[in-house]
C-alpha positions as CSV (number, residue, x, y, z in Angstrom):
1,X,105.1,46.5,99.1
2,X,106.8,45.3,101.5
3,X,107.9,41.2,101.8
4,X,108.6,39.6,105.3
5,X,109.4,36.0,106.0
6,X,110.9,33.8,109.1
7,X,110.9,30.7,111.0
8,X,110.2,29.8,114.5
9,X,110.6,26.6,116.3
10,X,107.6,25.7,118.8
11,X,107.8,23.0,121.1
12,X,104.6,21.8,120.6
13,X,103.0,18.8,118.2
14,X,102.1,20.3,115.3
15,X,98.3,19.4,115.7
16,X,98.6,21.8,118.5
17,X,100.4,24.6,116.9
18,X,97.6,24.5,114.1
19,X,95.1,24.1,116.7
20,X,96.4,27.6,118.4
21,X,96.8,28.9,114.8
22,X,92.7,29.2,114.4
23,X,92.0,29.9,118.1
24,X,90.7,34.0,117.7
25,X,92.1,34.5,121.7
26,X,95.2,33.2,121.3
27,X,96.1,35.5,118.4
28,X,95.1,38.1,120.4
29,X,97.1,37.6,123.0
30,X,99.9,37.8,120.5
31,X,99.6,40.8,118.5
32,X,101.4,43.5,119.5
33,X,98.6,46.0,120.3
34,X,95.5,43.8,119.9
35,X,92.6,44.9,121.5
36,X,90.2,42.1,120.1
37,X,90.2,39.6,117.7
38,X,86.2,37.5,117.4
39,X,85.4,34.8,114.9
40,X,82.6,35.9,112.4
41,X,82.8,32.4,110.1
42,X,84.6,29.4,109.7
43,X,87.5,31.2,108.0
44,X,87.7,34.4,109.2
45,X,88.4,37.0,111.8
46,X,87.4,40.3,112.5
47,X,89.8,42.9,115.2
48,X,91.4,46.0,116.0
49,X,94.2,47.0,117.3
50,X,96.1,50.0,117.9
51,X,99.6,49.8,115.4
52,X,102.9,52.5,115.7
53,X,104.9,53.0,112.7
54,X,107.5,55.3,112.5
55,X,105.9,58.4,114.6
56,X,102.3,57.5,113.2
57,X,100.1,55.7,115.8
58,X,96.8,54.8,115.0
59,X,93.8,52.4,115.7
60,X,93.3,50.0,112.6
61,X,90.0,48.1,111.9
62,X,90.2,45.2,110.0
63,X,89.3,41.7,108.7
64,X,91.4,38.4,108.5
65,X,90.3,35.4,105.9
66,X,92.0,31.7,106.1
67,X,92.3,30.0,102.8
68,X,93.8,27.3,101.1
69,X,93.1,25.3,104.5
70,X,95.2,22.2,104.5
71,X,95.0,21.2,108.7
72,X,97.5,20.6,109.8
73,X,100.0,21.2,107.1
74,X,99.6,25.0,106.5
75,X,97.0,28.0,105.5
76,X,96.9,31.5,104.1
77,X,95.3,34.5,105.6
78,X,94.6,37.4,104.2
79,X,93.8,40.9,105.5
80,X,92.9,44.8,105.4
81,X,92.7,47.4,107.8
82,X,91.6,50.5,108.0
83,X,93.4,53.4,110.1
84,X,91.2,56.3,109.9
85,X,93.5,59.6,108.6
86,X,97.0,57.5,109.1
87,X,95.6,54.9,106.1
88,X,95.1,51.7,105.7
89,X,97.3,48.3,105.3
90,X,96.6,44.9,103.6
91,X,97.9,41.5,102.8
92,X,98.5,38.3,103.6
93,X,101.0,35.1,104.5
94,X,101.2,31.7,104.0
95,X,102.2,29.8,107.4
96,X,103.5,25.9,106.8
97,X,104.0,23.6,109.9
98,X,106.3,20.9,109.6
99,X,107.0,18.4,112.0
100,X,110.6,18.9,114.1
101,X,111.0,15.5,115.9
102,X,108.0,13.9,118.3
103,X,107.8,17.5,120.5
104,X,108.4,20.1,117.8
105,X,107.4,22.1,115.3
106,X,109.2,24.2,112.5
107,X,106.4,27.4,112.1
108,X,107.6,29.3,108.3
109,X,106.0,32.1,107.2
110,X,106.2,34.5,104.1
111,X,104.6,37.7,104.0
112,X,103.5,40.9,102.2
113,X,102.2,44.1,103.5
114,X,100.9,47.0,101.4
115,X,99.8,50.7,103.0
116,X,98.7,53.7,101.9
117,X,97.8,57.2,102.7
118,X,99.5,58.8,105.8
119,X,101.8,55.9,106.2
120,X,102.7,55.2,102.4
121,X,104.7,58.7,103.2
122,X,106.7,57.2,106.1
123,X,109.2,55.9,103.4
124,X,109.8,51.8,102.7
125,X,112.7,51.3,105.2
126,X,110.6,52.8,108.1
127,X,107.4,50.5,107.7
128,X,109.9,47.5,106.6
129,X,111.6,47.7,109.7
130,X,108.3,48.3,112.0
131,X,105.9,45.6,109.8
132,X,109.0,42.9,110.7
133,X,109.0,43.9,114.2
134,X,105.0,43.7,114.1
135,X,105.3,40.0,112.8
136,X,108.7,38.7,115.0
137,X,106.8,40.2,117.8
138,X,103.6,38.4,117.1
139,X,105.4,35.0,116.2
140,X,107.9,34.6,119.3
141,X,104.9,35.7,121.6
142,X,102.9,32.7,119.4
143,X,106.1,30.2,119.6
144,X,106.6,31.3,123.6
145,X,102.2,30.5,124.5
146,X,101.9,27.8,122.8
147,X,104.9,26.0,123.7
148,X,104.0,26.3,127.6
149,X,102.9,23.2,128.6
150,X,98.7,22.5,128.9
């Protein structure tokens, strides 16, 4: 198991972080290695993407639910992936948005990741160090788009 968390200040209103939160092209555009990311419902996602840890790289599959919606304060998502022979990952994060003066908003996130098969035998400080590079990647790209102005 592995347990990430972080913080990220986005210079943006926080109806517009939450807003960029639950737009599918936007989290695209943020995932290191996303190929897609489509809405299927309400509250959830389908995408791939192609993911490196350690020296396994490999094409994951997978699905993304929201829950525990409370707009615009914060949400939990919840995922699993499948990576052909390297394995498969799941888990999830809650993300609160609080508000950081009339232009700002704090982002906080806490996180767990779980893998298995080929990449459960990577050892816990390998995917550790690559899931929290995976998710600072993904959140500075988020905190840098959606503070641009428009």
């Amino acid at each position: 198991m592995v347990d990430m968390s972080g913080e990220y200040r986005i210079a943006a209103s926080r109806e517009r972080v939450w807003e960029a939160l639950n737009d599918p092209e936007l989290l695209g555009q943020c995932l290191p290695g996303c190929e897609s990311v489509e809405r299927i419902g309400d509250d959830s996602f389908t995408g791939r993407a192609v993911i490196a840890i350690g020296p396994v790289k490999a094409k994951f599959s997978g699905k993304i639910t929201l829950s525990d919606l409370d707009p615009p304060n914060s949400y939990r998502l919840t995922g699993e992936g499948a990576g052909g022979a390297a394995g498969f990952g799941k888990g999830g994060a809650s993300v609160t948005l609080a508000e950081d003066g009339a232009d700002g908003t704090i982002l906080t996130y806490v996180a767990e990741a779980q893998v298995g098969g080929k990449l459960a035998q990577l050892g816990a400080r390998l995917i550790q160090s690559s899931a929290k590079k995976i998710a600072d990647g993904f959140f500075a790209s988020f905190a840098a788009k959606v503070s641009q102005p428009g």
